[in-house]
SELOPA-139371 format. One line per 5 residues: number of its first residue (from 1); their letters; for each residue z, y, x of N, C-alpha, C. Coordinates in steps of 0.2 Angstrom, whole numbers, plus 5000, padded with zeros to 4 digits. Each point is the difference from the previous one (the first is absolute). Layout:
NUM = A = Z,Y,X,Z,Y,X,Z,Y,X  ... .
END
This chain:
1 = XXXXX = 5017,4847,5012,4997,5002,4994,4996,5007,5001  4994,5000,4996,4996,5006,5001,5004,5005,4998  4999,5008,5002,5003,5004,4997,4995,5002,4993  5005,5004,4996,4997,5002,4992,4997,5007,5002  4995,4996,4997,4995,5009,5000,5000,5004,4994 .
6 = XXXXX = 5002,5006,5002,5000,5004,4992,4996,5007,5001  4999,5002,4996,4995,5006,4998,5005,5007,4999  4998,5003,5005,5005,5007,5001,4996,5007,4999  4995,4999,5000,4994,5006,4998,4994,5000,4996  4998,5004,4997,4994,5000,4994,4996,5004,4999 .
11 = XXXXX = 4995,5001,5000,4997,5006,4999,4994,4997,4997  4995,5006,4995,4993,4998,4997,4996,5007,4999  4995,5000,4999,4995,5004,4997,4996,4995,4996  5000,5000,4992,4997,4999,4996,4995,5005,4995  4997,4994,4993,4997,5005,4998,5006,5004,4994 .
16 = XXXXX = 5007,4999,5000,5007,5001,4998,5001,5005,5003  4996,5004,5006,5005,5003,5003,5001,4999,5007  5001,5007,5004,5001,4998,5008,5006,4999,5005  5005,4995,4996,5006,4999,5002,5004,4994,4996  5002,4995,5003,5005,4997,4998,5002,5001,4992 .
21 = XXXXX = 5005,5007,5000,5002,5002,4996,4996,5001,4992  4995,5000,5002,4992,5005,4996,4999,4992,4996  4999,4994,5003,5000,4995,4999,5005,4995,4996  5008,5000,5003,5003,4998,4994,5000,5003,4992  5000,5004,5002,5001,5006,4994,4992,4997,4996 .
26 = XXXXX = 4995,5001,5001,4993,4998,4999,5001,4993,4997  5004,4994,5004,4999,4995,4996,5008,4998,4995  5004,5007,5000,5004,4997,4993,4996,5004,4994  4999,5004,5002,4996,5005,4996,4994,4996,4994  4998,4997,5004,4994,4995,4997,4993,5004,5002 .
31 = XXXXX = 4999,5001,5004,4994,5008,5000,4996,4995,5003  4993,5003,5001,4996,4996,5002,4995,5005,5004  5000,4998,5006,4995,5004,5005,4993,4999,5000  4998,4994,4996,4992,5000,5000,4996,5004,4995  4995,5002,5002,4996,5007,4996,4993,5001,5004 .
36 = XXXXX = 4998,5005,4997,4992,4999,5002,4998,5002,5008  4997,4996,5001,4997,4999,5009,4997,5009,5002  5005,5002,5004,4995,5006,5001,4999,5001,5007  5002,4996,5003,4999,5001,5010,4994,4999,5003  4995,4997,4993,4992,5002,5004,4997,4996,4992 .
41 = XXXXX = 4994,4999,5000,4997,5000,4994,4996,4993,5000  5000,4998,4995,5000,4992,4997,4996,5000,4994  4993,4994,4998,4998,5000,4995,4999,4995,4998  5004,4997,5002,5001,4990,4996,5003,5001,4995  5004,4994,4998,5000,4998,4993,5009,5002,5001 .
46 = XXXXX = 5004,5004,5003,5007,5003,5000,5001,5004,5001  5005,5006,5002,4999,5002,5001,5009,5007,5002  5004,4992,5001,5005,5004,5000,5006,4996,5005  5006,5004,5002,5002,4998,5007,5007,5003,5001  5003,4998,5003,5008,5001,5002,4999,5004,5007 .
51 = XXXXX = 4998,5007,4999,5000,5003,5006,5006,5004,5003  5001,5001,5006,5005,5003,5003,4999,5007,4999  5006,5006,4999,4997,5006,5003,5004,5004,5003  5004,4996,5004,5003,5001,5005,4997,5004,5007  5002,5001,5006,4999,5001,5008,5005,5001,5003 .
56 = XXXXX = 4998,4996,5004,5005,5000,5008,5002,5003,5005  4999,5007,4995,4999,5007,5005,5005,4998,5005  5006,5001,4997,5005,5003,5003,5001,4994,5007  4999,4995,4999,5001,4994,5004,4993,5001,5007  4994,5002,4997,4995,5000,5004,5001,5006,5005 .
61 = XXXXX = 5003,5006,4997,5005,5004,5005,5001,5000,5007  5002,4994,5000,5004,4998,5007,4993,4997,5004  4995,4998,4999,4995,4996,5003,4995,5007,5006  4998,4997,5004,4996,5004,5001,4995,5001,4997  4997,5007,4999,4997,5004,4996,4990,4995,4999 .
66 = XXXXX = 4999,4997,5007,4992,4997,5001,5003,4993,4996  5006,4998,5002,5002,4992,4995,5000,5000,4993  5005,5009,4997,4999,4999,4993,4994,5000,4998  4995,5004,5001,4992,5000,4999,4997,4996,4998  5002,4993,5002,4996,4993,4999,5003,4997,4995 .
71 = XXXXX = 5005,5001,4998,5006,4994,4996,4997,5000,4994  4998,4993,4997,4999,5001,4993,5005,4998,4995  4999,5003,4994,5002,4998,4995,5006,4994,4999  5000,4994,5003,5003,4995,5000,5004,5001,5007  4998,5004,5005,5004,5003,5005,5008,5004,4998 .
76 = XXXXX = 4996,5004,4997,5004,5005,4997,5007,4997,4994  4997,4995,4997,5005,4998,4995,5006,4995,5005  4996,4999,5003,5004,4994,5006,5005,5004,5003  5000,5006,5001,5003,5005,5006,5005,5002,4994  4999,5004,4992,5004,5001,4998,5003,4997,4996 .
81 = XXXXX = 5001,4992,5000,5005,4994,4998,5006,4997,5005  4994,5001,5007,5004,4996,5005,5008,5007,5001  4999,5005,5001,5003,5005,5002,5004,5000,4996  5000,5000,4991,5005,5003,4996,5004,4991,5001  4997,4994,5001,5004,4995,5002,5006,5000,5007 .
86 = XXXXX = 4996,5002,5005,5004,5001,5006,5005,5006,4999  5002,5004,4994,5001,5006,4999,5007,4998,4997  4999,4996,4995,5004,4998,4997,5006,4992,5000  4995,4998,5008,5003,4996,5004,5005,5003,5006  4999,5004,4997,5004,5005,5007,5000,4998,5006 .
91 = XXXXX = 4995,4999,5003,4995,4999,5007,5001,5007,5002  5000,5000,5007,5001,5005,5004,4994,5001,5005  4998,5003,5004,4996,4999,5004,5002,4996,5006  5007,4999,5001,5003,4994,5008,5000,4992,4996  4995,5000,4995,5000,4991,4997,4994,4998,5002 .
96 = XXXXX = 4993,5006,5000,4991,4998,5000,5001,4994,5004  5003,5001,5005,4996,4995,5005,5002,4992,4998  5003,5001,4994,5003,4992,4999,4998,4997,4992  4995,5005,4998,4995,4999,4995,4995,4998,4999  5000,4994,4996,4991,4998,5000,4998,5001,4993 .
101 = XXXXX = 4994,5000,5001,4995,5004,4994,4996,4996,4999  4999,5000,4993,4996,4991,4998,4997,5003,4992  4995,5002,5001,4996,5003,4995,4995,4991,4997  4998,5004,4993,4997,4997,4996,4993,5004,4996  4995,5000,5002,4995,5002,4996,4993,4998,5000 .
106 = XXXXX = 4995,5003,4997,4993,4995,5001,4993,5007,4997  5004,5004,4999,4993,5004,5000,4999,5006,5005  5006,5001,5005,5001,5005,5006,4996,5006,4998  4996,5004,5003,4999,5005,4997,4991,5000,4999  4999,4995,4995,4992,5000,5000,4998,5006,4994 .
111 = XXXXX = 5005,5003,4996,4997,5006,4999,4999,5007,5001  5002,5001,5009,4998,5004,5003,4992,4998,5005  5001,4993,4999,4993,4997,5002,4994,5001,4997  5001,5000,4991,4996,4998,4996,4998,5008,4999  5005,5004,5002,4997,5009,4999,4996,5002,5004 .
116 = XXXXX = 5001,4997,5006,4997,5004,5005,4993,4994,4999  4998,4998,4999,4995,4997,5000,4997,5003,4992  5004,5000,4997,4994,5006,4992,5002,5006,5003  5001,5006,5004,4999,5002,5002,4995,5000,5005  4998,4997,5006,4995,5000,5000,4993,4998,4997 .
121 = XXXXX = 4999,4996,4997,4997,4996,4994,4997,5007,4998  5005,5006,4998,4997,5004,4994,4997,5007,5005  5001,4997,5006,4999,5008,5004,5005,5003,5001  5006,5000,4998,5005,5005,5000,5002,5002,5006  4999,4992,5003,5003,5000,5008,4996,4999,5006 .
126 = XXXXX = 4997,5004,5000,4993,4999,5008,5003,4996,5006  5008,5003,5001,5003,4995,5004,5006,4994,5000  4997,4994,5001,5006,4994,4997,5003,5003,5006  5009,5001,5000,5005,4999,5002,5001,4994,5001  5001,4996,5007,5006,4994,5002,5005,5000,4997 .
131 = XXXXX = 5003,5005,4998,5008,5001,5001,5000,5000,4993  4996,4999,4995,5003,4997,4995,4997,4995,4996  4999,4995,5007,5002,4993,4999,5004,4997,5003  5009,5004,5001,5003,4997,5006,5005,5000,4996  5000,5003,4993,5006,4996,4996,4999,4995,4996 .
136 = XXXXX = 4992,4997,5001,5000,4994,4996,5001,4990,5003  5003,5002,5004,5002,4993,5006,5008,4997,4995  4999,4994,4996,5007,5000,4997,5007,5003,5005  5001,4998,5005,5005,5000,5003,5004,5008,5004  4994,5006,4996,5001,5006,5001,5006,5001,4996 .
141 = XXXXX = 5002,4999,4994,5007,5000,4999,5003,4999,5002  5003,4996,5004,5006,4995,5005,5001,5009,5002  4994,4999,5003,5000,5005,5009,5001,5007,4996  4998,5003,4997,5004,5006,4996,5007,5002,5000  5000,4993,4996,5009,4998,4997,5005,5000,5007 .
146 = XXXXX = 4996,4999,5005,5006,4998,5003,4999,5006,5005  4992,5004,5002,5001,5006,5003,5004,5005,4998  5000,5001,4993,5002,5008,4997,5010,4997,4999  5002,4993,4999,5007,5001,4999,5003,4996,5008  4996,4999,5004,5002,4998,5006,5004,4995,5002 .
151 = XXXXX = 4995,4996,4998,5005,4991,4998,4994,4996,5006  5003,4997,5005,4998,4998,5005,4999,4993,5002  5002,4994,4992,5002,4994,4999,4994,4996,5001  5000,4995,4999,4995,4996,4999,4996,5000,4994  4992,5002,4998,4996,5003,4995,4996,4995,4998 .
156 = XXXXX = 5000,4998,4993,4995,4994,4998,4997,5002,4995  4993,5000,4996,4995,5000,4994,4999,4994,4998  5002,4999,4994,4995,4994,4995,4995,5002,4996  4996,4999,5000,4996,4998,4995,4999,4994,4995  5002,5000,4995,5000,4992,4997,4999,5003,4991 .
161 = XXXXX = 4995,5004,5001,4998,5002,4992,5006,5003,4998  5002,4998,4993,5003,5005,4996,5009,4995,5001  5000,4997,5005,5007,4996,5002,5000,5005,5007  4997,5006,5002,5000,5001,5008,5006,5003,5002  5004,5005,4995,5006,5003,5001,5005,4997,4998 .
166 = XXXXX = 5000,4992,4994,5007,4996,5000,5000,4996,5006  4993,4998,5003,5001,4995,5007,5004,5007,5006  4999,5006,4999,5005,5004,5006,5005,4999,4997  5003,5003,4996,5008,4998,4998,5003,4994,5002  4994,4992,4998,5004,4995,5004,5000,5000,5006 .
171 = XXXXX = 4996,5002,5004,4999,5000,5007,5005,5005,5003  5002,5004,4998,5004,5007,5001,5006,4995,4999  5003,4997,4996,5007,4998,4998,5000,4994,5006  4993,4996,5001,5001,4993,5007,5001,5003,5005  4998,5004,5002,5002,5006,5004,5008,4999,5003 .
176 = XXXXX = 5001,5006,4995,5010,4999,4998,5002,4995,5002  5000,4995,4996,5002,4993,5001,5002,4996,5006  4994,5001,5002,4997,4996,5008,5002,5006,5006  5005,5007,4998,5001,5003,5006,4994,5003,5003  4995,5001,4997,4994,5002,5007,4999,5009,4998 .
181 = XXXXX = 5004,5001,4995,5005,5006,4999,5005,5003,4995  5004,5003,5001,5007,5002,5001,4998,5005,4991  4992,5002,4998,4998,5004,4995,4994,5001,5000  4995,4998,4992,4994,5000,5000,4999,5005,4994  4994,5002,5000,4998,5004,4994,4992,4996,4999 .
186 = XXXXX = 5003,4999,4992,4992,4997,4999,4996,5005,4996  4993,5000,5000,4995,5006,4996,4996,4995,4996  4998,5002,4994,4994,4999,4996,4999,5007,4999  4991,4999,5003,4998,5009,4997,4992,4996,4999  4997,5004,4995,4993,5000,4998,4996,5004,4996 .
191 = XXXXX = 4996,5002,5000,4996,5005,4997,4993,4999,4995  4999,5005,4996,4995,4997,4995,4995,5002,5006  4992,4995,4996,4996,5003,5005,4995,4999,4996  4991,4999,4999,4996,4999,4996,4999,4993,5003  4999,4996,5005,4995,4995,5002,5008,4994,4995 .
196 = XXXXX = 5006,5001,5000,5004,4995,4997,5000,5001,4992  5000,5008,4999,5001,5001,4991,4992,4997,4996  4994,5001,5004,4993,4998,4998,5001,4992,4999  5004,4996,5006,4999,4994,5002,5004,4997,4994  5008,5002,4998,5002,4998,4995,4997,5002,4993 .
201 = XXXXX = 4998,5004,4999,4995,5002,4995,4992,4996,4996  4997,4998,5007,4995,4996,4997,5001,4994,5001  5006,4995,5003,5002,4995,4999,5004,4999,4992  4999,5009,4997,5004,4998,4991,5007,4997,5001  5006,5002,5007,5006,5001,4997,5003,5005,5000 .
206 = XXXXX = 4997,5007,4998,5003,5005,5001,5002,5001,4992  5005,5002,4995,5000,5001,4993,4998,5007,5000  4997,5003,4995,4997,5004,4998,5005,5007,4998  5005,4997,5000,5007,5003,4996,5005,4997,5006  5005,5005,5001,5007,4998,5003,5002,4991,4999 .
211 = XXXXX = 4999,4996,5005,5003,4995,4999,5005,4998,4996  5001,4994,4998,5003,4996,4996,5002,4992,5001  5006,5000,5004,4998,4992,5003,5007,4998,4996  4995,4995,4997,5005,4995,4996,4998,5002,4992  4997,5004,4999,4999,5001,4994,4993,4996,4996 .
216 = XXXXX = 5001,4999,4995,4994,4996,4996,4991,5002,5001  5001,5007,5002,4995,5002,5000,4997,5003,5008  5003,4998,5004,5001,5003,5008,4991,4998,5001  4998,5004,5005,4992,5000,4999,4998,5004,5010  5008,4997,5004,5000,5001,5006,5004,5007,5004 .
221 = XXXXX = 5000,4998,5006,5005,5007,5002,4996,5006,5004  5008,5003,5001,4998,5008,5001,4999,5002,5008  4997,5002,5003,5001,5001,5007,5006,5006,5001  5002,5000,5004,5006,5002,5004,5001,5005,5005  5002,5004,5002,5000,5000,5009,5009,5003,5001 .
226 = XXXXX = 5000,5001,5007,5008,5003,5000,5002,4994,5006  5007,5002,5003,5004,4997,5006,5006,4998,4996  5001,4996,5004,5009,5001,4999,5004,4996,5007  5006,5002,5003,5002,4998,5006,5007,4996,4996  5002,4995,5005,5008,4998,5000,5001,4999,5009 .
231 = XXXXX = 5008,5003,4999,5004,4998,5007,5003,4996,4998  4997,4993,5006,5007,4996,4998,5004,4998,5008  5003,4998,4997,5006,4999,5009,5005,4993,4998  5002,4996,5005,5006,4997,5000,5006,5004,4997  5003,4995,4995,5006,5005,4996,5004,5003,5005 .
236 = XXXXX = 5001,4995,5006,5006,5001,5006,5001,5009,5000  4992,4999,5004,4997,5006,5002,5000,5007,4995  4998,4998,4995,5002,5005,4993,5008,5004,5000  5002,4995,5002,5008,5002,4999,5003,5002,5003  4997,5002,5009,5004,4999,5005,4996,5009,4999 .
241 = XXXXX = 4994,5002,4997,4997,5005,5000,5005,5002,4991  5003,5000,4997,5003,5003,4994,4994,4999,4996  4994,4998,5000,4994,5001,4996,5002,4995,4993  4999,5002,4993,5001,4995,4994,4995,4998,4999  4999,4993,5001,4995,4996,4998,4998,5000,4993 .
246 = XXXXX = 4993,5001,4996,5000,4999,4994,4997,4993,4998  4998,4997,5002,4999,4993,5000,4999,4996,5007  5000,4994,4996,5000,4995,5007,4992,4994,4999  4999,4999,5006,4994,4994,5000,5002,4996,4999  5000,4996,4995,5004,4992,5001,4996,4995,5002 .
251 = XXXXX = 4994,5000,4998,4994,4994,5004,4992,5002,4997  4995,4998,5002,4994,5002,5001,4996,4994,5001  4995,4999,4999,4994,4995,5000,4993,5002,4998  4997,4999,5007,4991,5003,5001,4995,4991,4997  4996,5000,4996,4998,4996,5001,4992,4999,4999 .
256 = XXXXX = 4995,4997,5000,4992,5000,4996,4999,4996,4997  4996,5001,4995,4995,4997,4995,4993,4998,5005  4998,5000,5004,4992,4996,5004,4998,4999,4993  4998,5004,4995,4997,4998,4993,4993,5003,4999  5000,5007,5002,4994,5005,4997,5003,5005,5001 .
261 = XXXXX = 4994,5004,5002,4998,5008,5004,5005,5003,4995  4998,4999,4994,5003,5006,4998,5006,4997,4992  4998,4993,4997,5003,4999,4995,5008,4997,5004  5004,4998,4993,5006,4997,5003,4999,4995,4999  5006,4993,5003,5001,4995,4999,4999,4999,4992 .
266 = XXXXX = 4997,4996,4995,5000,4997,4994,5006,5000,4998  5005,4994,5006,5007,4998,4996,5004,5004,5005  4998,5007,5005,5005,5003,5001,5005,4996,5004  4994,4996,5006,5003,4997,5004,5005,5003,5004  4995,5005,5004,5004,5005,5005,5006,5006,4999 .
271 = XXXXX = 4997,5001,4995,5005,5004,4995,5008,4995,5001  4997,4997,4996,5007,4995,4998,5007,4999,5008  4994,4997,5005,5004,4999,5005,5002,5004,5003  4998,5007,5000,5002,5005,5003,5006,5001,4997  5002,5002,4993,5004,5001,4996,5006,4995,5002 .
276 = XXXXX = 4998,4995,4998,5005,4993,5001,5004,5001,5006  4993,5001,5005,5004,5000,5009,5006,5005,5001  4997,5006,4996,5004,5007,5001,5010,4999,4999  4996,4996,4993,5009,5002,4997,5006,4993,5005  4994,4994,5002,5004,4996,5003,5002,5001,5007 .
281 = XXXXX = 4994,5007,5005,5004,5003,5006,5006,5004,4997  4998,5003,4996,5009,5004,4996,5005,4996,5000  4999,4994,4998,5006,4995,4995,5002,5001,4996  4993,5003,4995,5003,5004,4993,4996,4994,4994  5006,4998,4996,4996,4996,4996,4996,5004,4997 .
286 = XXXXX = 4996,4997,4996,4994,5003,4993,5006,5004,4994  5005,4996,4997,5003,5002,4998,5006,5007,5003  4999,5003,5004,5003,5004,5003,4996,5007,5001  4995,5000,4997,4995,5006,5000,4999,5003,4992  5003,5006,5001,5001,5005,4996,4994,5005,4998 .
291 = XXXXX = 4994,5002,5006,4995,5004,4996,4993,4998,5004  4994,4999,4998,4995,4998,5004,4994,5005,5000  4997,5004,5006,4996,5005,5000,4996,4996,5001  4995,4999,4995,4994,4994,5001,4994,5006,5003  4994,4995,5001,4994,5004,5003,4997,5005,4995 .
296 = XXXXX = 5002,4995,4994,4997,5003,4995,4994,5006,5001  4992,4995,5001,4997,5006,5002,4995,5003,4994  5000,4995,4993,4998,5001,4992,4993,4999,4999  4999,4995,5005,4993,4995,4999,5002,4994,4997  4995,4997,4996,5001,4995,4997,5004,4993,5004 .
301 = XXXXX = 4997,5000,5004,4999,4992,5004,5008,5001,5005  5001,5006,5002,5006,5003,5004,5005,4999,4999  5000,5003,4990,5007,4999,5000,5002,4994,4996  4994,4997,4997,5001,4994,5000,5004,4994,5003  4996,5001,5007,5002,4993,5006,5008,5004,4999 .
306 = XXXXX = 5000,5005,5002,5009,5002,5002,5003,4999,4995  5001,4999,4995,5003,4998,4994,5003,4996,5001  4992,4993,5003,5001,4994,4997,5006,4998,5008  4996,5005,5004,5005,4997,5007,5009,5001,4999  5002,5007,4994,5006,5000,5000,5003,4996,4993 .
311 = XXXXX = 4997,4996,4997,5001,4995,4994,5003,4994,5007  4996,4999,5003,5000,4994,5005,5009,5001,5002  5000,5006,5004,5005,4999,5005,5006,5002,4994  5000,5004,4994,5004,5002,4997,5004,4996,4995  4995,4997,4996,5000,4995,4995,5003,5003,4994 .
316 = XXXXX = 5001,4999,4995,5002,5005,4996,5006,5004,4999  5001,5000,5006,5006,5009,5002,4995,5003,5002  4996,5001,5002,4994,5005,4999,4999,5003,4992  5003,4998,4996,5000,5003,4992,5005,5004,5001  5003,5001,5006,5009,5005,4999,4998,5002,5008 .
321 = XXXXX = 4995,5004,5002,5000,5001,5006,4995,5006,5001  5000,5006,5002,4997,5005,4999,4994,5000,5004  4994,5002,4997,4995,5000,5007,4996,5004,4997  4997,5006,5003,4997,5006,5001,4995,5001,5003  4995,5005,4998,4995,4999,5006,5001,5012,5000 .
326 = XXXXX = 5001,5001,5009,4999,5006,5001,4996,5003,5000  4992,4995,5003,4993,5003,4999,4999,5005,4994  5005,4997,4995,4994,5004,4991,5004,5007,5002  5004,5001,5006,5000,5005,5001,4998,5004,5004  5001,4996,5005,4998,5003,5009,4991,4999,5002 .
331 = XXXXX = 4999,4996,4995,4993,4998,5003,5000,4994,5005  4996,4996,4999,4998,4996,5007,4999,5002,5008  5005,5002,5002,5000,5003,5007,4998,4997,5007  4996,4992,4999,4996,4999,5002,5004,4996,5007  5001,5002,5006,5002,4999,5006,5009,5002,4998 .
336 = XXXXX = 5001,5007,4998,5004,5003,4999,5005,4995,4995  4999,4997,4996,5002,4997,4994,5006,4997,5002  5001,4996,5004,5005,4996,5001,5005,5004,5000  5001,5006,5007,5004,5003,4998,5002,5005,4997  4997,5003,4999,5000,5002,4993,5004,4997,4994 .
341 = XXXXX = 4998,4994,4998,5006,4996,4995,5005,4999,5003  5001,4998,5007,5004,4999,5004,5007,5005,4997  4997,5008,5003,5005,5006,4998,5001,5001,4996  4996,4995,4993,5001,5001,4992,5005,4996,4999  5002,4994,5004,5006,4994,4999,5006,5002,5001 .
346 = XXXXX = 4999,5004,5008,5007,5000,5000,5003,5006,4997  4997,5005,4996,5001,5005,4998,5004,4998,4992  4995,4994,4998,5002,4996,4992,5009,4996,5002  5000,4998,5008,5006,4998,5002,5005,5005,5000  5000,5006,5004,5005,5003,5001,5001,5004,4996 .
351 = XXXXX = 4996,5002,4995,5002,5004,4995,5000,4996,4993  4998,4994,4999,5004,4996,4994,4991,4999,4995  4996,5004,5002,4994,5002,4996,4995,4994,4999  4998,4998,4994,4995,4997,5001,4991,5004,4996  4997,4999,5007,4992,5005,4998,4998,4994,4994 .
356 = XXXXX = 4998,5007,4997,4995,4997,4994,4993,4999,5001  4997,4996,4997,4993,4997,4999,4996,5006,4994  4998,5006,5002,4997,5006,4997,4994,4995,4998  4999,5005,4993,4991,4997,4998,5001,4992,4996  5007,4999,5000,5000,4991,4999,5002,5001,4989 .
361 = XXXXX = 4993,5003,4999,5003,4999,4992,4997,4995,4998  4998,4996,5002,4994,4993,4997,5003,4993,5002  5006,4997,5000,5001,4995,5004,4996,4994,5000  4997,4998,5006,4998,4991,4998,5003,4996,4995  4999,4997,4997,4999,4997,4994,5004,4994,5008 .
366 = XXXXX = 4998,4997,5003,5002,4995,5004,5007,5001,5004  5003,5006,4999,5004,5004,5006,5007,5002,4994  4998,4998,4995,5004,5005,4993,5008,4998,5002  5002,4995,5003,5007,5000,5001,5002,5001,5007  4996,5005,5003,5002,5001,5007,5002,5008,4997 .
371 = XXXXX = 5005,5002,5004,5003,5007,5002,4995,5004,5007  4995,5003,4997,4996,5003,5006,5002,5008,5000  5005,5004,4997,5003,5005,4999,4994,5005,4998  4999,4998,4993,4992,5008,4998,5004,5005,5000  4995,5005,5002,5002,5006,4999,5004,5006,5002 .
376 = XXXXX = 5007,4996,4999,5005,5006,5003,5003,4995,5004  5003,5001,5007,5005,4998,5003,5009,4999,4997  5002,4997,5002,5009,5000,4997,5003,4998,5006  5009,5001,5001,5004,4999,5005,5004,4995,4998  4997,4996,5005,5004,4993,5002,5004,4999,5007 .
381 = XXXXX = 5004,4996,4998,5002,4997,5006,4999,4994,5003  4997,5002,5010,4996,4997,5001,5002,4997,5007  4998,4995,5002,5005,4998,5005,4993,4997,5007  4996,4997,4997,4992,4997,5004,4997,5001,4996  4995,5001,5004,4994,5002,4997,4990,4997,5004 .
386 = XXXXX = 4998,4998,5000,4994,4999,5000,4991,5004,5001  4999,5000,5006,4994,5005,4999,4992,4994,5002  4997,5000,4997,4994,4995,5003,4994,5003,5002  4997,5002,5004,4994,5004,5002,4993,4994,4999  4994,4999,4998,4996,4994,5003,4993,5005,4999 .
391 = XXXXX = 4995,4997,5006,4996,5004,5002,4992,4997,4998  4996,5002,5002,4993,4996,5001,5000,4996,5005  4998,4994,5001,5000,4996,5003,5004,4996,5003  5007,4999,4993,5004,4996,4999,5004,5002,5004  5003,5007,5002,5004,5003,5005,5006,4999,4996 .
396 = XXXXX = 5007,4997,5000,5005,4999,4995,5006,5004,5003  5004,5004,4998,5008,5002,5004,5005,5001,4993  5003,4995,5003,5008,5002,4993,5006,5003,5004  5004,5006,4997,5005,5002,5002,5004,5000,4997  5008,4998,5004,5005,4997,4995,5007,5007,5002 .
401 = XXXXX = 5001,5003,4997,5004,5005,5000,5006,5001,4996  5005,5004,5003,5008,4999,4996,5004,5005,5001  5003,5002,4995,5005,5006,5000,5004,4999,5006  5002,5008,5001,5006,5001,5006,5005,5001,4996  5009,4996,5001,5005,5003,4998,5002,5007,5001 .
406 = X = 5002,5001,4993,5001,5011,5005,5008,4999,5001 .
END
C-alpha cells in the first residue's frame, strides 16, 4: 500500500500579511488585501490589486551578497514562504539532502526585466546590466529555495498558467508516494508585473473594484501576487521525526481541456474530470466533503462553468455544502494561486475555519440556494476539503485534502 502523505509545514507571504499566521487571522477576520495598484503606474481601465508588502530580508541574509542582488520579487516571496514552512516543519539542516523542491509559478521575475528595460528606454540607465535579467528564467526560484535553505533533493518548475503551483503540490505529494523522496516542499510564488496586469486589463477581465466571484454583479478579478510553501512527507516519516501533521493529501488529479488558449471548457469538461478523478484517487465519496475552495476567479464565464461542474459531481448536497472563493481576498495569485489556497484549506481543516467569500453582497440570482459563505467566515467542523486550481489553456489540478486526528 502507498504510504499517506500529510502536510507537516506552512508558510505564506500574502497581500494579508508576511506569515502564515498574518494570513489565517486575515481570512477569519474577513479583511480583504486587494486595494490600489501602486508597484508601478497603470492607465487602463482598473486600477487596483492584492499587493504584497512584505521582504525576505531576513531569509535573503544567508545568500551570498552578488546572489541576493538579482532575486526578484517572486524570488523573495519564495525564499520567505518556503523558510517559515521548513521552520515550522521542523527540518533541520541533516534532512536538505533528502529534499525535493517542486515550485509552481509563471511570471518569474519579468518585473525586474520590464524596469530595466524603462529604465533604459528613459535614459536613466546608460548601462543595461546582464545581471538583472538573471532573476527572470522561471526556474530561479527552485535554485534560490533550495541555495539559501540547503535542500539538495531533486528540483522541478511547472508552468501550467494559474494551476502551476497546485500541479507542484501534486507532483510534490507523487513524489512521497512513489519513495523518490523521504520530504518534499512544494512553492507557488508569483509577482505583479505590467506586461500580465495590461494583458488582463485590455482583454476587460480585470474588475474595476476588488473582485466579486459569485456575486450578481462580478464584472471580473483581481490580480494577486505572493508564495505560499507546504512540507509534505510520508506519515511514517513524520512520526518517526515527532513532527504534527496538519493535514493529509488524500488524492489529486491533473487533467486538460485541448479547448482554447484562454477560455474554459463550456460544459467544464476538464474541470469536471479533474475534480471527479481527484476525489476517486482519495476514495472520498462526493458526499464525504465538507468545504470547497473553488477557483472562484469572479469572471462571468469562470464562475459559471465551476458551479455548473460542482452541481454535476455534487447534486443537490451541493445546497448543504460550503464553497468559498479566497481570491476576493488574496487576489488571483496567478502561478502562486494554487498553493496559496492550498494553505488556505488546510488552515480551514485544522483550525475548524471556513474562509469567507468577501465582497459577495449581490448573490446570482442562479446560485441563491448554494451556501458560498458572504462576507464573514464561521467555525465549522471539517473533515475533507477540496481545493481546484484551472489555468489558461485548459490546465485542470483538483486537491483532495483531510484533517489530521490530534
Amino acid at each position: 500500500m502507498a504510504p499517506a502523505v500529510v502536510i507537516t509545514g506552512l508558510g505564506a507571504v500574502t497581500a494579508l500579511g508576511g506569515d502564515v499566521r498574518a494570513l489565517a487571522a486575515g481570512l477569519a477576520q474577513g479583511r480583504c488585501g486587494i486595494g490600489r495598484l501602486t508597484l508601478f503606474a497603470h492607465t487602463g481601465r482598473s486600477g487596483v490589486a492584492a499587493e504584497v508588502r512584505e521582504e525576505a530580508n531576513a531569509v535573503v541574509g544567508r545568500l551570498p551578497p552578488a546572489t541576493a542582488r538579482r532575486l526578484s520579487r517572486p524570488d523573495r516571496f519564495a525564499l520567505l514562504a518556503a523558510a517559515e514552512a521548513c521552520r515550522t516543519a521542523g527540518l533541520g539542516p541533516d534532512l536538505g539532502r533528502d529534499v525535493g523542491v517542486y515550485v509552481g509559478t509563471t511570471t518569474g521575475g519579468m518585473l525586474v526585466t520590464e524596469e530595466a528595460y524603462r529604465r533604459r528606454r528613459a535614459a536613466e540607465d546608460h548601462r543595461f546590466r546582464l545581471s538583472r535579467l538573471l532573476g527572470t528564467p522561471l526556474a530561479t526560484a527552485a535554485a534560490v529555495v533550495s541555495q539559501a535553505l540547503g535542500l539538495y533533493g531533486p528540483r522541478e518548475t511547472f508552468s501550467t498558467a494559474c494551476s502551476s503551483s497546485a500541479l507542484a503540490v501534486a507532483m510534490a505529494a507523487d513524489a512521497v508516494r512513489r519513495g523518490v523522496v523521504p520530504l518534499a516542499l512544494a512553492v507557488g510564488t508569483d509577482g505583479l508585473c505590467r506586461l500580465t496586469y495590461a494583458g488582463f486589463d485590455a482583454l476587460q477581465a480585470l474588475d474595476t473594484e476588488p473582485c466579486r466571484p459569485f456575486d450578481r454583479d462580478r464584472r471580473g478579478l483581481s490580480l494577486g501576487e505572493g508564495a505560499a510553501a507546504l512540507v509534505l512527507e510520508a506519515d511514517a516519516h513524520a512520526r518517526v521525526r515527532s513532527a504534527r501533521p496538519r493535514a493529509a493529501v488524500l488524492g489529486w488529479a491533473v487533467t486538460g481541456d485541448a479547448h482554447h488558449v484562454t477560455a474554459p471548457h463550456p460544459d467544464g469538461a476538464g474541470a469536471l474530470a479533474a475534480l471527479a478523478g481527484a476525489l476517486a484517487e482519495a476514495r472520498v465519496p462526493p458526499e464525504a466533503v465538507d468545504y470547497i475552495n473553488a477557483h472562484g476567479t469572479g469572471t462571468r464565464q469562470n464562475d459559471a462553468v465551476e458551479i455548473g461542474v460542482l452541481r454535476r459531481v455534487f447534486g443537490r448536497r451541493l445546497a448543504r455544502l460550503p464553497v468559498s472563493s479566497t481570491k476576493s481576498q488574496l487576489g488571483h495569485c496567478l502561478g502562486a494561486a494554487g498553493a496559496v489556497e492550498a494553505v488556505a484549506t488546510v488552515l480551514a481543516l485544522d483550525e475548524g475555519l471556513l474562509p469567507p467569500t468577501v465582497n459577495l453582497r449581490h448573490l446570482d440570482p442562479a446560485w441563491d440556494d448554494l451556501d458560498l459563505v458572504p462576507e464573514a467566515g464561521r467555525r465549522a467542523p471539517l473533515a475533507v476539503a477540496v481545493s481546484s486550481s484551472y489555468g489558461f489553456g485548459g490546465h485542470n489540478v483538483s486537491l483532495v485534502l483531510g484533517r489530521m486526528a490530534r
